[in-house]
N, C-alpha and C positions, 0 to 999 in steps of 0.2 A: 460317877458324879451326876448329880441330876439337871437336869436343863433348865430350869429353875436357877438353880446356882451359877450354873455358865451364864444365862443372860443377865445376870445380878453383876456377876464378875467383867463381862462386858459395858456394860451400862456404867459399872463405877471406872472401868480403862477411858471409857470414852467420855464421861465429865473429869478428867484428869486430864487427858488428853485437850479437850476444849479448855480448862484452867490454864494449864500452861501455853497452849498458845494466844491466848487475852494475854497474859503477863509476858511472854516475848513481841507479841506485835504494839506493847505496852512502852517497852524497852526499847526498840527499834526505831522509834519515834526521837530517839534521843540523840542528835547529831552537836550536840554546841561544843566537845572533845575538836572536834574535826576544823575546827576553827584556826583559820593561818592567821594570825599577827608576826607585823612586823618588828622585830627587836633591832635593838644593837647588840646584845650581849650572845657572844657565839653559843656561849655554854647554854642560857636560854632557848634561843634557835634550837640547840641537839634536844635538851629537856621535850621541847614544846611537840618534834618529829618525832621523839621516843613516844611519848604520849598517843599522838595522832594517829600511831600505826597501832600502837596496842587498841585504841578507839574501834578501828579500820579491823581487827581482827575479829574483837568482841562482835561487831555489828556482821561480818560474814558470819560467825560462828550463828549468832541469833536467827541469822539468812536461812544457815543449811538445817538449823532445829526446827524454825518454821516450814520449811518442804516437807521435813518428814514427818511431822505433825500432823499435818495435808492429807501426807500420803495415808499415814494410818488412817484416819479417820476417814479417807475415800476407799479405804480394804474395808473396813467394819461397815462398809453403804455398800458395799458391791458383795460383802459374806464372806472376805477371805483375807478378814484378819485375824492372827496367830498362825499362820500359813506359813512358814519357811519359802520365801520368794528361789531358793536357790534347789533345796533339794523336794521340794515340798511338803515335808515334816511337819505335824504339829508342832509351835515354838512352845514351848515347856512356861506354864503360867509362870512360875517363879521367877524366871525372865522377864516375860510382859509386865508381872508388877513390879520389878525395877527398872524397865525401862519400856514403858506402853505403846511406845512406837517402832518397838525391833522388829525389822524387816528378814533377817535371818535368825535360823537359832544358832545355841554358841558355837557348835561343830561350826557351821558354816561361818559364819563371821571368823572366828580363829584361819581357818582357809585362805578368805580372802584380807587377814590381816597378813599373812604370812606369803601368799603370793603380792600383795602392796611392798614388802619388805623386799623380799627378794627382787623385784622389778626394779628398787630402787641398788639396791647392791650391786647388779648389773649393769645399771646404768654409771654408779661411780666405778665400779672395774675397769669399765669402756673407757671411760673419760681419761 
């Protein structure tokens, strides 16, 4: 592959990468879910806390895509993104263009989903 083409393929991860974080820190902006009224009607109340927490979720969820947005785009300023942060592998393009922010590649993310699993299985065994 010619270098040329890498920094082409770069260039477009990384207006990708800056797109979507304008349209999450776009989204982020949007707190009026979050909003407690007071009701009388109980089933209302549960409606309105069902609501609130999914709001409450969406908006961490936006939280942690923006860190990693961050992050990538502070690897691609420091020269060491596509970098496997774990084993330190090239992450395999076809990866990066579906998800321009992976910080591991798939070996290693399947690892640390599977040691995430297991930590939690021991933890309910225990309990």
């Amino acid at each position: 592959m010619k270098v040329t083409s890498i920094d082409a393929g770069l260039k477009r991860r990384e207006a990708a990468l800056k797109s979507k974080l304008a349209e999450l820190l776009k989204l982020s902006g949007d707190r009026g879910e979050l909003e407690i009224q007071a009701l009388a009607d109980p089933l209302d109340q549960v409606r309105l806390s069902t609501d609130r927490d999914m709001a409450v979720e969406a908006l961490n969820q936006h939280a942690r895509s923006i860190r990693e947005i961050r992050a990538a785009l502070d690897r691609i300023e420091e020269g060491a993104y596509g970098e496997c942060e774990r084993c330190e592998e090239p992450i395999p393009p076809k990866r990066l263009e579906a998800l321009p922010w992976a910080r591991l590649c798939v070996k290693c993310q399947s690892a640390v989903e599977a040691e995430a699993r297991g930590g939690i299985a021991a933890f309910h065994s225990a309990a």
